[in-house]
C-alpha positions as CSV (number, residue, x, y, z in Angstrom):
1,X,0.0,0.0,0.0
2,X,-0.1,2.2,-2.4
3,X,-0.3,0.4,-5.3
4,X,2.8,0.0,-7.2
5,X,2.0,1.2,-10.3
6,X,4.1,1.4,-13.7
7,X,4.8,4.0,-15.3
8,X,3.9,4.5,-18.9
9,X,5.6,5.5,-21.9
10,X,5.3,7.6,-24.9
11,X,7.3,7.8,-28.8
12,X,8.7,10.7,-29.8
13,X,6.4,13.6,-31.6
14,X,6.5,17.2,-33.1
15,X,3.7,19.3,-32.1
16,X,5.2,21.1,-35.0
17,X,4.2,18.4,-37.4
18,X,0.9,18.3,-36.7
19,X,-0.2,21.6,-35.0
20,X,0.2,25.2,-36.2
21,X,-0.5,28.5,-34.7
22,X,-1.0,32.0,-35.8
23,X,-1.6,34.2,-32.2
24,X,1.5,32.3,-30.6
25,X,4.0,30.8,-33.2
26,X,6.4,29.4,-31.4
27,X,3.8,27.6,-29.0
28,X,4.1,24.1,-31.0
29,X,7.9,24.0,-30.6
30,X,8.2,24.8,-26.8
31,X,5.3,22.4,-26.7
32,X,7.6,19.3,-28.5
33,X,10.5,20.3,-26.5
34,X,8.7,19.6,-23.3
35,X,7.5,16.6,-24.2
36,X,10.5,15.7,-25.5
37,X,11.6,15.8,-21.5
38,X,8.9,13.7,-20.3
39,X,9.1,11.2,-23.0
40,X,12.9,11.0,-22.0
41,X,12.6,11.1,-18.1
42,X,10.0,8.4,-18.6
43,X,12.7,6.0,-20.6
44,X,15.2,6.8,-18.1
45,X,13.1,5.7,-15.4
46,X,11.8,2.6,-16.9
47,X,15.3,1.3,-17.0
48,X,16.6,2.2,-13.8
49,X,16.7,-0.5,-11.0
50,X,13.8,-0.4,-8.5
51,X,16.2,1.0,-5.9
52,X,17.0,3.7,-7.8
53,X,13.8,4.4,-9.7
54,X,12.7,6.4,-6.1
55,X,15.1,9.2,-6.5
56,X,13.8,9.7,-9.8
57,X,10.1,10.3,-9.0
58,X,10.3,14.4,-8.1
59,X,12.1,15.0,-11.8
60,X,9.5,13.0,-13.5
61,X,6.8,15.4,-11.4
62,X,8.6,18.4,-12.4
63,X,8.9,17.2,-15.9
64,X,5.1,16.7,-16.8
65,X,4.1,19.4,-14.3
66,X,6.2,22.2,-17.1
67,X,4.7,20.5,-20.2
68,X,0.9,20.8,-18.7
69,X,0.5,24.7,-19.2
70,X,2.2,24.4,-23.4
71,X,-0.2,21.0,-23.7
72,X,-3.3,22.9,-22.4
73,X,-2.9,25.9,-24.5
74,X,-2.3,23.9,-27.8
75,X,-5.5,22.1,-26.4
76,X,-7.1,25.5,-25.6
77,X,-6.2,26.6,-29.1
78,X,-7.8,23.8,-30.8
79,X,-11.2,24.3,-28.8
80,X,-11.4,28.5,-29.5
81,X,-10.9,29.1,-25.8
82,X,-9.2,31.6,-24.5
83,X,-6.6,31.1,-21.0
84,X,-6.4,34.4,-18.8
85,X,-8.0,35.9,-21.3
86,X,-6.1,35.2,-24.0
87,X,-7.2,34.0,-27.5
88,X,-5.0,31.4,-28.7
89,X,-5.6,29.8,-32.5
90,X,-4.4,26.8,-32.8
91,X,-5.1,24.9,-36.3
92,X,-4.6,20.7,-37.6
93,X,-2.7,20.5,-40.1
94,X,-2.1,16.5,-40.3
95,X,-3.0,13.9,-38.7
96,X,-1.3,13.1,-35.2
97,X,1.2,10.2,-34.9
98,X,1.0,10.1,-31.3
99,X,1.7,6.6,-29.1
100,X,1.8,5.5,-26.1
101,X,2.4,2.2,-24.3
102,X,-0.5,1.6,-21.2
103,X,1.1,0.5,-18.2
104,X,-2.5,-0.8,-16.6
105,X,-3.8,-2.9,-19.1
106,X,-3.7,-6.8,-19.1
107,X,-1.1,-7.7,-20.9
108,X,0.5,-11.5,-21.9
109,X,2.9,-12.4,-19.3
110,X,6.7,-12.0,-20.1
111,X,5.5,-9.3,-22.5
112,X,5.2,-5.6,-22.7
113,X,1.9,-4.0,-24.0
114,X,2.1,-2.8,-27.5
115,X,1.6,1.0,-28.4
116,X,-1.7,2.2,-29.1
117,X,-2.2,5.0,-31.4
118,X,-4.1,8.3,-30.0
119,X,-6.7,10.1,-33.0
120,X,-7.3,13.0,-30.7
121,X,-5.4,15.2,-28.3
122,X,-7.6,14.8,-25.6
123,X,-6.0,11.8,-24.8
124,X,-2.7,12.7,-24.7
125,X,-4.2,14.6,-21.9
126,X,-5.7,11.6,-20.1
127,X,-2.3,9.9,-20.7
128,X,0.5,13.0,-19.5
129,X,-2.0,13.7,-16.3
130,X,-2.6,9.8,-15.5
131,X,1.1,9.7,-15.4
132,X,1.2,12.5,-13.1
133,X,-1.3,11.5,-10.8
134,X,0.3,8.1,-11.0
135,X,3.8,9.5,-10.0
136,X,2.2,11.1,-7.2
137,X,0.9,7.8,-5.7
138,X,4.0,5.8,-6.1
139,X,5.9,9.2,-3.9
140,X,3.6,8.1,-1.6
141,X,5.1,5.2,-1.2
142,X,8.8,6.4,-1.6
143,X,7.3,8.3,1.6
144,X,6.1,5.2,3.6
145,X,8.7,2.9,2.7
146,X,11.0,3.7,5.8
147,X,7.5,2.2,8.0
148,X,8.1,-1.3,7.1
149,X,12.0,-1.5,6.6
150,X,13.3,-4.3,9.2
151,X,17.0,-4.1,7.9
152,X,17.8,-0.5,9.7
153,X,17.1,0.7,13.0
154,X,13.1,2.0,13.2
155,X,12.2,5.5,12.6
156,X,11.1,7.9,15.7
157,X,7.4,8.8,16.0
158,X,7.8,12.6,14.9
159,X,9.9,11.3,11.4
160,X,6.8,9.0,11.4
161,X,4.3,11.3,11.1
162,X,6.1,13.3,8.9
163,X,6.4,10.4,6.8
164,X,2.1,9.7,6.6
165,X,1.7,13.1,6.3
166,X,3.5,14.0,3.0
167,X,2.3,10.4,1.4
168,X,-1.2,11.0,2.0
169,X,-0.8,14.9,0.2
170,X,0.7,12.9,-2.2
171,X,-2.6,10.7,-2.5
172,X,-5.0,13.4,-2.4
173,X,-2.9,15.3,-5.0
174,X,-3.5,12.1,-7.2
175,X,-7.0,11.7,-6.1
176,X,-8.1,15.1,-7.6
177,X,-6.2,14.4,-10.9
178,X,-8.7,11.3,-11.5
179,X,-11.3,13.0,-10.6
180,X,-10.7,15.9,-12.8
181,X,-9.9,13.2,-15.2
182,X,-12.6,11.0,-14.7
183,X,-15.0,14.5,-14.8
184,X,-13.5,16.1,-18.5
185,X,-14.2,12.2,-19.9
186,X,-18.4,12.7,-18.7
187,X,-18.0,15.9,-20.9
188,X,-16.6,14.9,-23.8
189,X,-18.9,15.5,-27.0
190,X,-20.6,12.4,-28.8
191,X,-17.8,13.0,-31.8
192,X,-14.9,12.2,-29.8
193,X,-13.0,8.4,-30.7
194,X,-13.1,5.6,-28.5
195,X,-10.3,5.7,-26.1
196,X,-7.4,3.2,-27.1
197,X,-6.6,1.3,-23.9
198,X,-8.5,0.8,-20.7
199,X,-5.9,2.9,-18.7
200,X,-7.7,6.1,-19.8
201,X,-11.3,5.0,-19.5
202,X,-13.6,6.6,-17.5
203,X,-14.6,3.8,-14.9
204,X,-10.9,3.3,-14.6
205,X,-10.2,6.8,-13.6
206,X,-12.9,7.4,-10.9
207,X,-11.9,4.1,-9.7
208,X,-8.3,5.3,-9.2
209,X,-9.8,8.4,-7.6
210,X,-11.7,6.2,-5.3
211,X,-8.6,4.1,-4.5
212,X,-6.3,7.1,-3.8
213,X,-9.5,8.4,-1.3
214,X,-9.2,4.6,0.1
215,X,-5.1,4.7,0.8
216,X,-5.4,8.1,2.0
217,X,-8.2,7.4,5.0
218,X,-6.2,4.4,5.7
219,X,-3.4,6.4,5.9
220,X,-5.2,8.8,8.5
221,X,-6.3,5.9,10.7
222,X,-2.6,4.7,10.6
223,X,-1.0,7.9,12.2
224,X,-2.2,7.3,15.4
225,X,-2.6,3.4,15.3
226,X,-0.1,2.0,17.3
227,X,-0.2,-1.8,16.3
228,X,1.6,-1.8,13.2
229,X,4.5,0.0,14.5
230,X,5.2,-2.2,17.6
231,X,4.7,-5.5,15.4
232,X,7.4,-4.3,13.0
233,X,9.7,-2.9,16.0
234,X,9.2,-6.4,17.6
235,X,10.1,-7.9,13.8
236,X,12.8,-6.0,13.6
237,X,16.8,-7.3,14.5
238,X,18.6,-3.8,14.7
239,X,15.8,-2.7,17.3
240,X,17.5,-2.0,20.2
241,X,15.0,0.5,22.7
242,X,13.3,-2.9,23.9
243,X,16.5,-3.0,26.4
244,X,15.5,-0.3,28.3
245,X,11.6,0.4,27.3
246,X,8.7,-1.3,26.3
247,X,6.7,-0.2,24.2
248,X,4.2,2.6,24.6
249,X,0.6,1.8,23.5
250,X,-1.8,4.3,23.8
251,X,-5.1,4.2,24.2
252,X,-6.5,4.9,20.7
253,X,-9.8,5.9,19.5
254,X,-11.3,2.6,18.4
255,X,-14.7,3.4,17.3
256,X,-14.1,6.2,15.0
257,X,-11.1,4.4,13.5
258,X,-13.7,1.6,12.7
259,X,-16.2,3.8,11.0
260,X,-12.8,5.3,8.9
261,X,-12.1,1.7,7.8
262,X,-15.6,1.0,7.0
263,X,-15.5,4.0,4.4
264,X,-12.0,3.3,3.4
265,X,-13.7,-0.2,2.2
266,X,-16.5,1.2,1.2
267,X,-14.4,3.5,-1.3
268,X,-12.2,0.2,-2.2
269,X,-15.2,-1.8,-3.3
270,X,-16.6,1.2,-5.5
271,X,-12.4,1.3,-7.2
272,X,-13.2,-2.9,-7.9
273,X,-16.8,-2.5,-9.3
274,X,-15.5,0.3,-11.3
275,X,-12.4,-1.4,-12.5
276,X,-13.4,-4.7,-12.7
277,X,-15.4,-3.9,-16.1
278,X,-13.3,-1.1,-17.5
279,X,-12.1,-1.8,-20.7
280,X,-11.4,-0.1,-24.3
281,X,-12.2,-2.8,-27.0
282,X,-11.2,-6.3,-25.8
283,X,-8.2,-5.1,-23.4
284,X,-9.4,-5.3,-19.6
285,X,-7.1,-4.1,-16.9
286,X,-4.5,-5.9,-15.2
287,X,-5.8,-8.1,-13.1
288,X,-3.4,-7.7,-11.0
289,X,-4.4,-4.4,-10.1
290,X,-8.2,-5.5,-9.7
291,X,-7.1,-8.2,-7.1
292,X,-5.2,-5.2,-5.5
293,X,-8.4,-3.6,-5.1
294,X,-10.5,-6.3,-3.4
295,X,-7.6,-7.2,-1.0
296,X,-7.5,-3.7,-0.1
297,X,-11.5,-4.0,0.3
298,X,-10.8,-6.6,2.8
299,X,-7.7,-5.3,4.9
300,X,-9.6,-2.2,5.4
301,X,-13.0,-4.4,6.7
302,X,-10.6,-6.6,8.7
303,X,-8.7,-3.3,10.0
304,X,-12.3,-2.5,11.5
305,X,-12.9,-5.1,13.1
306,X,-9.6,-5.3,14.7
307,X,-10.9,-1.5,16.4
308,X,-14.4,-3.0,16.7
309,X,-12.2,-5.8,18.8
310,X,-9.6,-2.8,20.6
311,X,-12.9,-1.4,22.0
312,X,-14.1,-4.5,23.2
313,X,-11.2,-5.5,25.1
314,X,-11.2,-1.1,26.3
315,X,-14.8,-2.3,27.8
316,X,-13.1,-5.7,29.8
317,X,-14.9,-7.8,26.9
318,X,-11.9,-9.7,26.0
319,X,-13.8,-12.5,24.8
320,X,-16.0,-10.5,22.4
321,X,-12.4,-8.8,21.5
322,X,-11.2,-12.0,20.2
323,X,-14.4,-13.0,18.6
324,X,-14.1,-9.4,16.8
325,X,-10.3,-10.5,16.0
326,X,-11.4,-14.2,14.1
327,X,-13.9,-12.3,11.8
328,X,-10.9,-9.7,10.9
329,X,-9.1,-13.2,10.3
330,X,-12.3,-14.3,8.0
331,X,-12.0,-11.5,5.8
332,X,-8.4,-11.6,5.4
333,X,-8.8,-15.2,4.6
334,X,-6.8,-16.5,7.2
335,X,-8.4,-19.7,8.9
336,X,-8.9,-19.5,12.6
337,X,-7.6,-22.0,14.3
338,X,-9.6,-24.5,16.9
339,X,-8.6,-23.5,20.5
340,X,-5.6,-25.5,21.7
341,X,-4.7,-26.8,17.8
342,X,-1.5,-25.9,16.8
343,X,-0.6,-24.9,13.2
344,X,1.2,-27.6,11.4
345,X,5.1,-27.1,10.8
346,X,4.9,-26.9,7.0
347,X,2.5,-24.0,7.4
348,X,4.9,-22.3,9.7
349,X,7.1,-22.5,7.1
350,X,5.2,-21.1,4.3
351,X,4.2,-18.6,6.6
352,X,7.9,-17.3,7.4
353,X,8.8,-17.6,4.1
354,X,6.4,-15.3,2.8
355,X,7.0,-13.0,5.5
356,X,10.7,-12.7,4.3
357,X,10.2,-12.4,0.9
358,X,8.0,-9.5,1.7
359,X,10.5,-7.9,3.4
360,X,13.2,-8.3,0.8
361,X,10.6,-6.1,-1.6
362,X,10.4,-3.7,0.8
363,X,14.2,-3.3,1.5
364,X,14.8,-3.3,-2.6
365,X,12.0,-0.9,-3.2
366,X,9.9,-3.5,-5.5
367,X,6.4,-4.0,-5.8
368,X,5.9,-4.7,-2.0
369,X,2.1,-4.0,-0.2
370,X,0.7,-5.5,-3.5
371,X,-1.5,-7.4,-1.4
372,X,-3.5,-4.9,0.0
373,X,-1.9,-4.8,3.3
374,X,-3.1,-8.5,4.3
375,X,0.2,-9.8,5.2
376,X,0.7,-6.8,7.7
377,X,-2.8,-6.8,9.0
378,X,-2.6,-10.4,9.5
379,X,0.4,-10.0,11.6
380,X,-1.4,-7.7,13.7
381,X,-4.2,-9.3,14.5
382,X,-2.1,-12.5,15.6
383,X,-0.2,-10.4,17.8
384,X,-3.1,-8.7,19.4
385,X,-4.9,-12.2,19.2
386,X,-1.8,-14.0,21.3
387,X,-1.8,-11.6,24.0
388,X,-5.7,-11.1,24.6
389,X,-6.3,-14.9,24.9
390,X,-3.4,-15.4,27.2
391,X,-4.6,-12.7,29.2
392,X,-8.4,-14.1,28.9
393,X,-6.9,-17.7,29.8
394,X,-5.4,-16.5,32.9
395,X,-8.7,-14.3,34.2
């Protein structure tokens, strides 16, 4: 969490080619220059290594953030509108030979997704502020990476919430660029041509608005949840404060972080419905990305009832706490095992294992938190369901 998405990329074009303009003449060459950069910071980041593809994030921003206001006033030109009250005319003069590859679509494994070919600008646009919103989302994870890292000593709690705070700007930043996405597709005239790959669809868009909404109420219910932090410091081998100090847990506000994860689920299951059938032609999305979605659906109920089971056991109801904890398990799709039955060693096993690989994409900076969160939720809820039912078993 977030989603580690891919970054597109685009071939080369000359506004200049294609576009002419008598109010501002050099407007289609400053407008192929910039785009020139993005197109180029965009190959340069595809073929960096994970590890270093981080670093390169806030360039790519600044990159398609200066070719927005040239792309936007060609556009402006084309439709006789006028920006800051300025008339630009802006006139076709061949057809546009403008591709780009989709990063979202499905695709046949062990190979890339073939270009498609844009007939209109308007989806250049979709595709330069998808990028954008896209970059935004995987800063946000640049951000939060330092959370689950068990190779270096754990961050403080200030340089924590510093951390949450800037990744969830970062999601709300790319939450309003699907939405104003999603919004300019419901107004585009009947003339307008098909869009060429499901990344730029409509339902795909508000569904990446309403998974960026998800992330970032998560994201405010994990500032001041204490859980995750003290099952990663108690993961972690270079922790060293457990020699002098426990722990703190606070008391947290349990009920109202439940109603947060309910509409943090609720805004994941509206991304899946909305994803789940987006599609241009016969391309669907990645599915992948749609099983992304309904894990996230079900961390985020399983996350509630975790805080439906933190006020329980508040209340001296431990045993309706760890009642509250199994049906956090049921969601996550972990089975709950019979009282007194241990699991078996090969489980254990499968278990670790998957733990560690985990934590080897989080230390390299891959595609970790592709599940949803499960993985960490789970190990939550087992720690919290340990030490309630030894402390029920000895009331």
């Amino acid at each position: 969490m977030p989603f580690p998405f891919v970054l597109p990329t685009t071939s080369a074009f000359s506004f200049s080619s294609s576009f002419s303009c008598d109010s501002h003449p050099s407007l289609p060459l400053n407008a192929s220059t910039y785009r020139g950069v993005v197109r180029d910071t965009l190959k340069k980041h595809k073929r960096l290594p994970p590890q270093s593809q981080a670093p390169n994030l806030s360039t790519l921003v600044q990159s398609v953030n200066s070719y927005l206001p040239y792309l936007f006033a060609v556009d402006a030109g084309l439709n006789r509108l006028t920006i800051h009250g300025e008339d630009i005319s802006v006139r076709l003069k061949a057809p546009l030979k403008l591709e780009w590859r989709p990063a979202l679509s499905a695709a046949i494994p062990g190979k890339e997704n073939a270009r498609v070919k844009l007939q209109t600008l308007e989806h250049e646009v979709f595709f330069a502020l998808s990028t954008l919103a896209n970059a935004h989302t995987l800063m946000a994870r640049v951000a939060l990476q330092p959370l689950y890292l068990t190779t270096t000593a754990p961050i403080g709690s200030t340089e924590r919430q510093t951390a949450i705070a800037g990744a969830t700007r970062h999601l709300l930043d790319a939450a309003s660029v699907y939405d104003y996405l999603a919004t300019r597709a419901d107004h585009l005239g009947p003339g307008t041509p098909p869009v060429p790959a499901p990344d730029i669809a409509a339902a795909t868009l508000r569904g990446q608005s309403a998974l960026a909404l998800a992330e970032a109420t998560l994201l405010a219910v994990l500032k001041d949840d204490p859980y995750p932090a003290v099952v990663a410091q108690d993961r972690n081998s270079n922790d060293r404060e457990w020699m002098y100090k426990a722990p703190d847990i606070p008391k947290v506000r349990a009920h109202l972080f439940a109603r947060l994860c309910l509409a943090a689920s609720e805004h994941a299951a509206k991304a899946h419905s909305l994803c789940a059938t987006a599609a241009a032609g016969r391309q669907r999305l990645n599915d992948g990305f749609v099983r992304y979605l309904e894990d996230l659906r079900r961390t985020s109920r399983a996350k509630a009832c975790r805080f439906f089971g933190i006020d329980a056991e508040l209340g001296g109801q431990t045993g309706a706490a760890i009642g509250w904890l199994h049906a956090g398990l049921q969601e996550l799709g972990v089975e709950v095992r019979a009282e007194g039955k241990k699991s078996s060693g090969f489980s254990r096993f499968k278990k670790e294992w998957s733990e560690k690989r985990e934590d080897k994409k989080v230390e390299k900076g891959a595609s970790w938190g592709a599940d949803g969160g499960k993985m960490e939720e789970t190990r939550v809820i087992e720690f919290l369901e340990a030490k309630w039912t030894k402390q029920n078993d000895t009331e």
